[in-house]
LUMVEX-947295 format. One record per residue (C-alpha): residue number from 1; residue in three letters; x, z, y. Coordinates in nm, 2 decimals. Last residue first. Example, Ala and Ser with C-alpha at 12.3 -4.5 7.8 and 13.67 -1.06 7.14 Angstrom:
2
+-----+-----+--------+--------+--------+
|   n | res |      X |      Z |      Y |
+-----+-----+--------+--------+--------+
|   2 | ser |   1.37 |   0.71 |  -0.11 |
|   1 | ala |   1.23 |   0.78 |  -0.45 |
+-----+-----+--------+--------+--------+
! end
This chain:
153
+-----+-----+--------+--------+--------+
|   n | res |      X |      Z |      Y |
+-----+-----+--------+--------+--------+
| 153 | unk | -19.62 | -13.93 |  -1.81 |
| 152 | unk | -19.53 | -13.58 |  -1.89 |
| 151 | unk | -19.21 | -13.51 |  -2.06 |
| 150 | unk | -19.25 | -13.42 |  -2.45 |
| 149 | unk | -19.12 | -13.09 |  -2.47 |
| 148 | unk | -18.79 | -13.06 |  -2.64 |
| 147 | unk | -18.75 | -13.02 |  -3.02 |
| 146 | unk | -18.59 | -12.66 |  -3.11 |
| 145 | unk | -18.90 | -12.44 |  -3.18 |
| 144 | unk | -19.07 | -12.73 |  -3.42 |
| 143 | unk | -19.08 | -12.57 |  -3.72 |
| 142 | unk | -19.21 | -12.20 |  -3.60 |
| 141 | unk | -19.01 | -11.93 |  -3.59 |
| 140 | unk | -19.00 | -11.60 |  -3.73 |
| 139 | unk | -18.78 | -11.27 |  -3.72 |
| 138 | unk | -18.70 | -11.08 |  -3.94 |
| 137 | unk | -18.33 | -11.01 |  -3.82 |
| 136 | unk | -18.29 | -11.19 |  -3.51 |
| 135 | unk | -18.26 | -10.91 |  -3.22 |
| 134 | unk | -18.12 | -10.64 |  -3.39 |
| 133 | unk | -18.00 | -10.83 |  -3.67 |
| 132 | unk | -17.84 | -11.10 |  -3.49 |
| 131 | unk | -17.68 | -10.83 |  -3.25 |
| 130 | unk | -17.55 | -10.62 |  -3.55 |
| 129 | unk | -17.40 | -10.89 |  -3.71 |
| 128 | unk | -17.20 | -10.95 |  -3.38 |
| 127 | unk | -17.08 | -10.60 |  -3.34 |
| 126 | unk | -16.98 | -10.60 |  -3.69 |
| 125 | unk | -16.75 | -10.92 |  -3.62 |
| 124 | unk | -16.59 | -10.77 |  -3.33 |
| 123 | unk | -16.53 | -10.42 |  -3.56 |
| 122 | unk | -16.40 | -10.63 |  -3.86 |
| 121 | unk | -16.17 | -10.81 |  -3.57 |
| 120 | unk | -16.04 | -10.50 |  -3.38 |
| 119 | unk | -16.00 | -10.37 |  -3.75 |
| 118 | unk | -15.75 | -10.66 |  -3.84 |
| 117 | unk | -15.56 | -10.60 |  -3.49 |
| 116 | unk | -15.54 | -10.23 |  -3.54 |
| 115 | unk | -15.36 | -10.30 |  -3.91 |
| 114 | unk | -15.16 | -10.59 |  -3.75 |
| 113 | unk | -14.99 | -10.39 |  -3.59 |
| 112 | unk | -14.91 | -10.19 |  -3.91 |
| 111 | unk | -14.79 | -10.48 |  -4.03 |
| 110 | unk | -14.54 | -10.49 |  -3.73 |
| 109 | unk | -14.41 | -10.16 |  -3.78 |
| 108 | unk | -14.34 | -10.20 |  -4.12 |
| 107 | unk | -14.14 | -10.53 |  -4.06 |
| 106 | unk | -13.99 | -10.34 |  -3.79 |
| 105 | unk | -13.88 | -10.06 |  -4.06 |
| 104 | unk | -13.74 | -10.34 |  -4.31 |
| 103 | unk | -13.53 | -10.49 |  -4.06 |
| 102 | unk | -13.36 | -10.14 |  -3.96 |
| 101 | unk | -13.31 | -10.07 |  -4.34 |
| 100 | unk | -13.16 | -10.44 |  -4.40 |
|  99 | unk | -12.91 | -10.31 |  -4.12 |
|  98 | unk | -12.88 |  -9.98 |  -4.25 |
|  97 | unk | -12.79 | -10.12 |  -4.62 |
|  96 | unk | -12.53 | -10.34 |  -4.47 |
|  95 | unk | -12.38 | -10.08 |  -4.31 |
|  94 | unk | -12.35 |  -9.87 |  -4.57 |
|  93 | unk | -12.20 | -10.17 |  -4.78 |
|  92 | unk | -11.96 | -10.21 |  -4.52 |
|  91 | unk | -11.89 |  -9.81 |  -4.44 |
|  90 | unk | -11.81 |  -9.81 |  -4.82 |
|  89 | unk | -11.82 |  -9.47 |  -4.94 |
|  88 | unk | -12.14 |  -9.43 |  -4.96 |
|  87 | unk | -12.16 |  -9.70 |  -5.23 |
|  86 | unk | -12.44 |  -9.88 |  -5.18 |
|  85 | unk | -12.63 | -10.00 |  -5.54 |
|  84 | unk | -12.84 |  -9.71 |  -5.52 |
|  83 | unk | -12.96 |  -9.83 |  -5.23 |
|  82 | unk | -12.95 | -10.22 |  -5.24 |
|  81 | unk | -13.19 | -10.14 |  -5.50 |
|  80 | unk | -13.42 |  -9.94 |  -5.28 |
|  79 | unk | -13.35 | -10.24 |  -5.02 |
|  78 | unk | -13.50 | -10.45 |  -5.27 |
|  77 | unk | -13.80 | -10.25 |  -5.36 |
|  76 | unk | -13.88 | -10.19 |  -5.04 |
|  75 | unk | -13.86 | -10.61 |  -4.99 |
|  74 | unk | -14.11 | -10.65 |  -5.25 |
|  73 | unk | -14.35 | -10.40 |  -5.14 |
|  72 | unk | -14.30 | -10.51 |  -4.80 |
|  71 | unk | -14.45 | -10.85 |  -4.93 |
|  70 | unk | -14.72 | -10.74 |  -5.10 |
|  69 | unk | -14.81 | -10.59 |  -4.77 |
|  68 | unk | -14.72 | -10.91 |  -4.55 |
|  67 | unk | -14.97 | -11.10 |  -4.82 |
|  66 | unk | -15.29 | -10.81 |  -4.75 |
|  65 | unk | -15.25 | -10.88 |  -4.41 |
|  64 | unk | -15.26 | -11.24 |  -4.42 |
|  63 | unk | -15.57 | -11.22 |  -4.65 |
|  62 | unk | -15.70 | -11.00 |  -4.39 |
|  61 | unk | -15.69 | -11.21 |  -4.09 |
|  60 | unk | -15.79 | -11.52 |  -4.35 |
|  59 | unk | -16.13 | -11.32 |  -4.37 |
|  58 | unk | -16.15 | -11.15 |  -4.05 |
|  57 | unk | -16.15 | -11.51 |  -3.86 |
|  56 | unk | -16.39 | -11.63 |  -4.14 |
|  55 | unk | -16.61 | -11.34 |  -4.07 |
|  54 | unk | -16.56 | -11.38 |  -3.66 |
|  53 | unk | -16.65 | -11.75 |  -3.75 |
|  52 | unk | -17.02 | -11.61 |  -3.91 |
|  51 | unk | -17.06 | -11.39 |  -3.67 |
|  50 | unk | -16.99 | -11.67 |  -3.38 |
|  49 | unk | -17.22 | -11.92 |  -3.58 |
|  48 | unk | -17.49 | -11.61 |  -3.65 |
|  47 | unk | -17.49 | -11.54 |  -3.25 |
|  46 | unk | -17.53 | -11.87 |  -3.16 |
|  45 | unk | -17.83 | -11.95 |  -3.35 |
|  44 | unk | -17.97 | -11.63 |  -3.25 |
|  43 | unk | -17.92 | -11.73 |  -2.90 |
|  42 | unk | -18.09 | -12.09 |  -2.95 |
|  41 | unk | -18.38 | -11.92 |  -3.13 |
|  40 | unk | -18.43 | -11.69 |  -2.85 |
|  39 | unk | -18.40 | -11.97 |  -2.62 |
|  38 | unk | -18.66 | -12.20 |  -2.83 |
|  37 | unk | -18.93 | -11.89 |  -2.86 |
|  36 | unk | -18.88 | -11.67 |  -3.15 |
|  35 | unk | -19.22 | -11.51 |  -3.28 |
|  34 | unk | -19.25 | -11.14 |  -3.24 |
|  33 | unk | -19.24 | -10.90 |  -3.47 |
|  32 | unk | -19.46 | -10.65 |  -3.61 |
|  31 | unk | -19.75 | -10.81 |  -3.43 |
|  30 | unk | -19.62 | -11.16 |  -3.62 |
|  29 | unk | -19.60 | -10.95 |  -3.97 |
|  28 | unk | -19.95 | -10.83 |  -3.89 |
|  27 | unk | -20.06 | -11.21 |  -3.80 |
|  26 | unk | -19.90 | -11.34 |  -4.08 |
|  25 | unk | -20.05 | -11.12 |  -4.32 |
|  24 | unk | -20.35 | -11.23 |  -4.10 |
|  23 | unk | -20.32 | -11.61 |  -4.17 |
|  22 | unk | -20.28 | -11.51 |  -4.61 |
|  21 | unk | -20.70 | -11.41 |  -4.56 |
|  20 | unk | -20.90 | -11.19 |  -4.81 |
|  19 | unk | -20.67 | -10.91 |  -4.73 |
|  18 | unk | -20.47 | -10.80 |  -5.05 |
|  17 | unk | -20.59 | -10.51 |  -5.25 |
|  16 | unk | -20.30 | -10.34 |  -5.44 |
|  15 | unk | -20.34 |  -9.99 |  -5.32 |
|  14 | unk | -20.70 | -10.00 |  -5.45 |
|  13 | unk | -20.57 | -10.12 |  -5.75 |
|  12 | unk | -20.30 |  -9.87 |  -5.83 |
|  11 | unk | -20.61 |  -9.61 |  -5.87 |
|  10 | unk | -20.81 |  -9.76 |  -6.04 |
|   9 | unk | -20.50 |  -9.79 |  -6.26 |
|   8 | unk | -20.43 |  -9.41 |  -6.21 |
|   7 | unk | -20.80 |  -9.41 |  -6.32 |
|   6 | unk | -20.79 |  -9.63 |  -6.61 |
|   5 | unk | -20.47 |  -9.48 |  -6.76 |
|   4 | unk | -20.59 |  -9.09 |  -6.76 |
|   3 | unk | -20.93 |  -9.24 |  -6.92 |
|   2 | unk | -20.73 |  -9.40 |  -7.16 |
|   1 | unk | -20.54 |  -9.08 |  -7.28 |
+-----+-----+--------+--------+--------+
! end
């Protein structure tokens, strides 16, 4: 049995060799991907502030949603009430019922506007998260990417 575990940990440790140097890690990770320049850098940094407001957008877009829901729920269970409260004999009460019945269905129809509007915003702020990482995502920059040239004298 130790013989079996020294040579698949000979093995392991010629997959584990490091190069003798951390600078060309960087360099291979910096072949890999290119450095941002300032411009770059300044897109990127524009594109994860409008990602990140199109995810707050989204957020309080779907919180709304999810309120109009609970409250259809509520109000279905009212006008089921009303329902078998109604008597059908009443044209009143009937009509009551199929007045609070009309309101109910645009109510409906309205949060189910809002349905297409809520994915028009998850698909916005997917498109945006998708640009960063596309032309962002693992990429490096170095500290002093943003400061301005100094102007020549």
């Amino acid at each position: 049995m130790r013989a079996i575990r020294f040579v698949a940990g000979a093995a392991l440790a010629s997959i584990l060799v490091l190069p003798a140097a951390p600078d060309a890690v960087a360099q291979a990770v910096s072949r890999v991907q290119p450095e941002l320049d300032r411009d770059a850098l300044l897109r990127c940094m524009a594109d994860e502030r409008e990602s990140r407001a199109l995810l707050e957008r989204y957020r309080q877009e779907h919180e709304a949603f999810s309120a109009s829901g609970h409250a259809l729920d509520a109000q279905r269970r009212d006008l089921e009430a009303l329902r078998e409260a109604t008597d059908p004999r009443d044209p009143a009460a009937v009509e009551r019922y199929n007045l609070r019945a009309a309101e109910f269905g645009t109510r409906v129809e309205r949060h189910n506007a809002g349905l297409a509007a809520l994915e028009a915003s998850r698909q916005a702020q997917h498109a945006a998260a998708q640009r960063y990482n596309e032309h962002c995502g693992g990429r490096h920059f170095q500290p002093n990417t943003l400061r301005s040239a100094p102007e020549p004298k």
